[in-house]
N, C-alpha and C positions, 0 to 999 in steps of 0.2 A: 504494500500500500504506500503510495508515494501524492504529496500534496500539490494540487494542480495550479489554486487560485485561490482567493479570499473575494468573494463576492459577498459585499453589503456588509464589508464586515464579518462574514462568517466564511471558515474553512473549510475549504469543499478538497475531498480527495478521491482519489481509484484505489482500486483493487482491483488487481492485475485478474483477474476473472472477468472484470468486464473488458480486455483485450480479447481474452479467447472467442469470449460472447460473441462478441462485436463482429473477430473473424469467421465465425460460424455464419452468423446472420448476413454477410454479406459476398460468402461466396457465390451465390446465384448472381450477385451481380457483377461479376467481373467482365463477365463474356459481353458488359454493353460497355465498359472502360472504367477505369480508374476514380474519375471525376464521380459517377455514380455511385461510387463505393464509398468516396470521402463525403458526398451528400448525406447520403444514408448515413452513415458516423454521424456525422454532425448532428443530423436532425434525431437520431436515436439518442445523444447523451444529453439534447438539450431538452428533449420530451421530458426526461426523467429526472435532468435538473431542476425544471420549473416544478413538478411535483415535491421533489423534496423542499423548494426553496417555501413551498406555502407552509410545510409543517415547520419548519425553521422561524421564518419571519413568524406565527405565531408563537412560537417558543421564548424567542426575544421578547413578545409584548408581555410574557408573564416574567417576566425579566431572567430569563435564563440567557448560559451563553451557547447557542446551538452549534451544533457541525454539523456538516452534510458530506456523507460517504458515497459515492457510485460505483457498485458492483455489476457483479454479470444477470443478477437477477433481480434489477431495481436499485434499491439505494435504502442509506438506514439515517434517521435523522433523529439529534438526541441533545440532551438525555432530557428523558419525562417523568423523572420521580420525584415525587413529592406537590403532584400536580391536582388538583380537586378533580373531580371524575368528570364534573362541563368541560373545565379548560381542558382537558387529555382526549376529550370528545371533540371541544375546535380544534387543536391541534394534528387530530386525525384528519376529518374532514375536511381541514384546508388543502391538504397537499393535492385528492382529487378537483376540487373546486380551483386551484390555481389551475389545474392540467385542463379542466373545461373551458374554463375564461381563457385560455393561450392558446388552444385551440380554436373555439370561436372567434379569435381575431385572426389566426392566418384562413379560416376561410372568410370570414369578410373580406379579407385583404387578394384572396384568389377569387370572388364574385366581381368585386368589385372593379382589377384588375379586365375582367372578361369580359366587362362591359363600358371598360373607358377607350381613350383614346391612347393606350398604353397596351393594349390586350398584345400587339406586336410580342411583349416579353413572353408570352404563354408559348411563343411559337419555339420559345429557346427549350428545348427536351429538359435537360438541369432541372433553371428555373421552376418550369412547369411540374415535374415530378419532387422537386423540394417543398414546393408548397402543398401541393398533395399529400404528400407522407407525412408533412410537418403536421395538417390539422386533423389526419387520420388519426397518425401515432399518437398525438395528445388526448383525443377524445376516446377512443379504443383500451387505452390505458388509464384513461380516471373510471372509466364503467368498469370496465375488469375491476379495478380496485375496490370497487363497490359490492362485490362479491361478499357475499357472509362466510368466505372460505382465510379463517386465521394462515399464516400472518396479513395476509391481505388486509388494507383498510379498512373496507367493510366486516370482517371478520375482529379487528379491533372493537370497530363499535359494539358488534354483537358483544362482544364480552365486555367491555362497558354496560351495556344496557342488564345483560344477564348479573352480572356481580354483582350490580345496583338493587335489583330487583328481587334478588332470590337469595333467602337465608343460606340454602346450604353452598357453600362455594364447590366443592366435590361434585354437586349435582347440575351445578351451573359451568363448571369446567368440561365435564361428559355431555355435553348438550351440548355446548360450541365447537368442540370436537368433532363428537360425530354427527353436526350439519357441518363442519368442516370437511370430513372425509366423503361426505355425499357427495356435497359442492366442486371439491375440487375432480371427484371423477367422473362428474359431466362435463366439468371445463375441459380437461384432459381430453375425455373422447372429442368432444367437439372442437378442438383443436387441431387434433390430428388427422379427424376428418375434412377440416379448413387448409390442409397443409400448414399450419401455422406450427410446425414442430417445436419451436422453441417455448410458447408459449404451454403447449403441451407437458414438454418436457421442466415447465414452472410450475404448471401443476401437479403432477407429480410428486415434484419435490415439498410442496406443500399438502398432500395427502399423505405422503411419508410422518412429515411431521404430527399432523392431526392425530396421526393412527398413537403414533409415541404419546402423544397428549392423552389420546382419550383408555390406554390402557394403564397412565398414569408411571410411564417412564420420566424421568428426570435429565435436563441435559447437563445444566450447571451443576459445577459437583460431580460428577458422575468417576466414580474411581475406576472405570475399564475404560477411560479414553484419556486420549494426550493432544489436546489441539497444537502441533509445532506451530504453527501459523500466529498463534496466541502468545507464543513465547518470546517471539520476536516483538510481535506489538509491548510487550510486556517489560521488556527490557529495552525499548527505545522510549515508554514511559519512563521507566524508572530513571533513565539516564536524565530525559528530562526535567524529571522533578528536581533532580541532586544541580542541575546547572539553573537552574530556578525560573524552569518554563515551565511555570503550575499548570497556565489554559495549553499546554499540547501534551500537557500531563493526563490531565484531567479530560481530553478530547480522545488520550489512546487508552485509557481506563474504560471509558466508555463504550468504544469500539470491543474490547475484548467482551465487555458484558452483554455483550450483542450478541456473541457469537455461540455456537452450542456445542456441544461434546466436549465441555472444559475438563480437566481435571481437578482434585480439592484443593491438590497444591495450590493451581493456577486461580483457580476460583480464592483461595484465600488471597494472595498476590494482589488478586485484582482488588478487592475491598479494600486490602488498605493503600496499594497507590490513588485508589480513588476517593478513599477517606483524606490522606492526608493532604493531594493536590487542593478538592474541594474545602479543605478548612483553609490551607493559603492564600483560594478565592477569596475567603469573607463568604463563604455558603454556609454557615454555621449547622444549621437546621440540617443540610441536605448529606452533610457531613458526620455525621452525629450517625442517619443513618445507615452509614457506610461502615462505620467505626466502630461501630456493635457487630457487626460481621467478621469484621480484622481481628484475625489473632493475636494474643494480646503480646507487645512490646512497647519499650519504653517511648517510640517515637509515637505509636498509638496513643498510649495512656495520657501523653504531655498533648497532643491531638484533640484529644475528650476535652482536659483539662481548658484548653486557651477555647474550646466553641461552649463550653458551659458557662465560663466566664464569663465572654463575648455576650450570651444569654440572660446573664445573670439568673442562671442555676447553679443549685450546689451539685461541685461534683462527687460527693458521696451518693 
């Protein structure tokens, strides 16, 4: 994972899976040229930027400080804890809502286009097929997200709404699951029957998960995996918190707790570089509970210590 840009203020990065992606989805179109292919890039990381950037800029308005990731399978925008279950529900919902709204302006902008005295540019093949793809990909991708299939958006909401609503959480986690596991293998069929293999193959991978959900496997924590991938994030945290870059501390803290198949090690690791970056923020609160999870040591305990303070609670 390597950082691209800082738009609006916020750190947007890849994850070298969305190169694989990327070349996957774009071999069919070699055989029309190059320019094609860099189109389609283009317009496929900026579809999925503008969705992350809604759930980001709303994360900012609750005054967090967001990052936006783009992978091979979408993108992860963080972090959301400690968020009231409205704000975690705008926060969801914006990302499809920006992907409509960006959408409906590049087709205004291709109607529009067809009916001026400009239409001449539609006659450019590019041109023409960039703005197609551009209000396709955006709108095709905020509906999917809409889906009640976890982790999907829509699938967030549902378990927003279901948490909210229903005493037993066990019974409400088995219920989002397996309309998760429904959901995603009609998407899947209908996918593959769309030729739309990739997106198939998203689903899938998100039935997998459901299936883990609803027999009530665990990812974090899990003492029969080793995520390497996690280890390096983990240690290019750490390195940064000790040279006193708390927010790229606290931005790859995040990242790992995103991620699944940890181990306890790693899973401990991550709580308290993310405890201790987030108390160098001035997160007090969000810190606290990071810092209950971290194993205890002294840089922990002096942690507790300065956010209780900070509070004015005692820390006994």
């Amino acid at each position: 994972m390597f950082r691209i840009m800082t738009l609006a203020g916020i750190p947007v990065s890849v994850d070298l899976t969305l190169l694989l992606m990327l070349g996957f989805s774009a071999t069919g179109l070699a055989q029309y040229g190059w320019a094609f292919v860099a189109m389609f890039v283009l317009v496929f990381f900026t579809a999925i930027l503008v969705h992350e950037l809604g759930h980001a800029l709303m994360l900012r308005h609750y005054k967090r400080h967001p990052y936006i990731v783009v992978h091979g399978f979408g993108g992860a925008t963080g972090p959301v804890e400690n968020l009231e279950t409205r704000e975690e529900a705008l926060v969801v919902a914006m990302g499809p809502l920006f992907g409509l709204m960006f959408g409906g302006v590049l087709w205004s902008s291709y109607q529009w286009i067809a009916e001026s005295n400009i239409v001449f540019l539609l006659q450019n093949p590019l041109i023409e097929h960039g703005l197609r793809w551009g209000y396709s990909l955006n709108i095709f991708l905020s509906i999917l997200n809409l889906a009640p299939v976890f982790p999907l958006d829509g699938g967030h909401l549902l378990r927003l709404g279901l948490h909210r609503w229903m005493r037993n959480k066990a019974t409400a986690s088995r219920i989002l699951h397996g309309i998760g596991i429904a959901g995603a293998g009609l998407l899947a069929w209908w996918s593959f029957s769309s030729d739309m293999h990739i997106f198939g193959l998203m689903m899938i991978m998100a039935g997998v998960a459901n299936v883990r959900g609803f027999s009530g496997e665990t990812t974090a924590g899990s003492t029969r995996s080793h995520n390497h991938y996690a280890d390096e994030l983990l240690k290019a945290g750490n390195d940064a918190l000790g040279t006193g870059n708390v927010r790229e501390a606290a931005r790859l803290g995040h990242q790992v707790k995103s991620m699944t198949l940890l181990s306890k090690a790693q899973t401990a690791e991550m709580w308290t570089l993310l405890g201790l970056s987030t108390t160098e923020l001035g997160e007090f609160d969000e810190a606290l509970a990071y810092l209950k999870r971290a194993p205890r040591s002294a840089a922990v305990e002096a942690a507790e210590a300065r956010c209780n303070t900070a509070l004015g609670r005692s820390s006994g």
